[in-house]
KEVOKE-915702 format. One record per residue: x, y, z of N, C-alpha, C in turn. Coordinates in steps of 0.02 Angstrom, whole numbers, plus 50000, padded with zeros to 5 digits. Layout:
% KEVOKE-915702
XYZXYZXYZ ...
This chain:
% KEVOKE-915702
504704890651398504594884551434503854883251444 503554887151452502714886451462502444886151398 502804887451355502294886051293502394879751282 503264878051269503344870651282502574866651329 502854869351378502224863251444501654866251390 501214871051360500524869651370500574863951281 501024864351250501004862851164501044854551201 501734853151234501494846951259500694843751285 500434847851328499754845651336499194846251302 499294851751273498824849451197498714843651156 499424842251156499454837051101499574830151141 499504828651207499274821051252498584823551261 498304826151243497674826251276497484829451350 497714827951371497734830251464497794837751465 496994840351441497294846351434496324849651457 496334854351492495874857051541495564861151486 494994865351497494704871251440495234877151452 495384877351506495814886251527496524884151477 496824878551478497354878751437497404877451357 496824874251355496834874651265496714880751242 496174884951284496234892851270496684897051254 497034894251324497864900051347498384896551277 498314889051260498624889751191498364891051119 497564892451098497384896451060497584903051064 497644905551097497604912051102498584913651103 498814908051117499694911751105499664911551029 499524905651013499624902350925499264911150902 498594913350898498414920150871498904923950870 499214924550944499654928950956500314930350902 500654922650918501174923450876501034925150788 500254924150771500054925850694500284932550692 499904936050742499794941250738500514944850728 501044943350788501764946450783501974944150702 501944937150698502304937250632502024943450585 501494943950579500954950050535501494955450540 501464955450576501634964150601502344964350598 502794959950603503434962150571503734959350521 503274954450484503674952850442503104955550376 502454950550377502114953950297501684960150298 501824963750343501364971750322502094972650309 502694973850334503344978950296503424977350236 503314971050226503474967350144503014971650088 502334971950127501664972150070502114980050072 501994984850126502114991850119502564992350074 503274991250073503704990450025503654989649962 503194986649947502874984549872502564987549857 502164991149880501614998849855502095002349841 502695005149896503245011449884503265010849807 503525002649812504095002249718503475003949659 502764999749679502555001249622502225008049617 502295011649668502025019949660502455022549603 503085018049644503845023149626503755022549536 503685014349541503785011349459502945014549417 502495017549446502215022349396502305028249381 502665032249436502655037449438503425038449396 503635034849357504295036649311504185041249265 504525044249266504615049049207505095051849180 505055054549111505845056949068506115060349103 506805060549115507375060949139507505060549209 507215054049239507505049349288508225045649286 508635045549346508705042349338508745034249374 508895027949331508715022049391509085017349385 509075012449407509355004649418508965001849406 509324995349365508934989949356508894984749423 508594979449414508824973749458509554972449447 509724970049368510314970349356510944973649368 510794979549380511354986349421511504989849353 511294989849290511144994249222510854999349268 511265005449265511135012249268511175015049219 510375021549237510405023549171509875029549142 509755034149108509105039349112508545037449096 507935036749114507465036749056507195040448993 507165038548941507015042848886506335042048879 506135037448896505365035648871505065031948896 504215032448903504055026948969503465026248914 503245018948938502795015848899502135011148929 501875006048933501155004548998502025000049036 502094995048996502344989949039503144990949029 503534995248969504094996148966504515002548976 504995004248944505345011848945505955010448929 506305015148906506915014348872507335017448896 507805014648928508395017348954508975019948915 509365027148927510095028348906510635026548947 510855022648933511555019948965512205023048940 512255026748901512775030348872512435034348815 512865037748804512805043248740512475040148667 511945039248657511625037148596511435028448606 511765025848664511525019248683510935019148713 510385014948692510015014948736509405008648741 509285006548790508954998848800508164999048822 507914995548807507184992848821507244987848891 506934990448934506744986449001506224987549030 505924982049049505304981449091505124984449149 504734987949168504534992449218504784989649299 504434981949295504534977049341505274978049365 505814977949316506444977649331506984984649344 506314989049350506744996149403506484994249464 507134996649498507124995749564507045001449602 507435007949587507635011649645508025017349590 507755024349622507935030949588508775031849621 509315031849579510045033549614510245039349617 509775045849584509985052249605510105053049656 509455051849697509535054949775510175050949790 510285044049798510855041949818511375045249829 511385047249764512195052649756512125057449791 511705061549791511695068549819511615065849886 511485060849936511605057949996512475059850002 512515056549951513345053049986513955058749973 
């Protein structure tokens, strides 16, 4: 309700130095919260994958975005080749691993 009252007086004009302050300083505020829970977890998250997505190596295994599970046989700058079955095996983009499912299993 007070932010209501001071956003209202900001914006008629009728508004003192102590309160255009007290609403600079919420507006920072709320930057700041959004920061902090929404785009530092995002950015952190995105270092994990692409640590994760260099650090691949032969006989991983992973998921695609797609949900293609599968080993790696071979890793390449931007690709790697997945086994999806016994002598099957596919070309996919680094970008489109997501997430190692070993541990998964051995979780569950």
């Amino acid at each position: 309700m007070k932010f209501l009252t001071l956003f209202l007086q900001a914006a008629g004009g009728a508004q003192g130095a102590g309160s255009s302050m007290g609403f600079l300083l919420m507006i920072v505020l709320i930057f700041v919260v959004m920061w902090l829970f929404m785009i530092h977890p995002q950015q952190k998250k995105q270092k994990e994958v692409e640590k994760f997505r260099q650090g691949l190596k032969k006989g991983d295994k992973v998921v695609t975005i797609g949900g293609i599970y599968g080993t790696v046989v071979e890793v390449k700058d931007n690709t790697l080749f997945l086994e999806i079955d016994q002598n099957v095996k596919i070309k996919v983009d680094k970008a489109s691993v997501v997430k190692d499912f070993s541990d998964a299993q051995q979780q569950a």
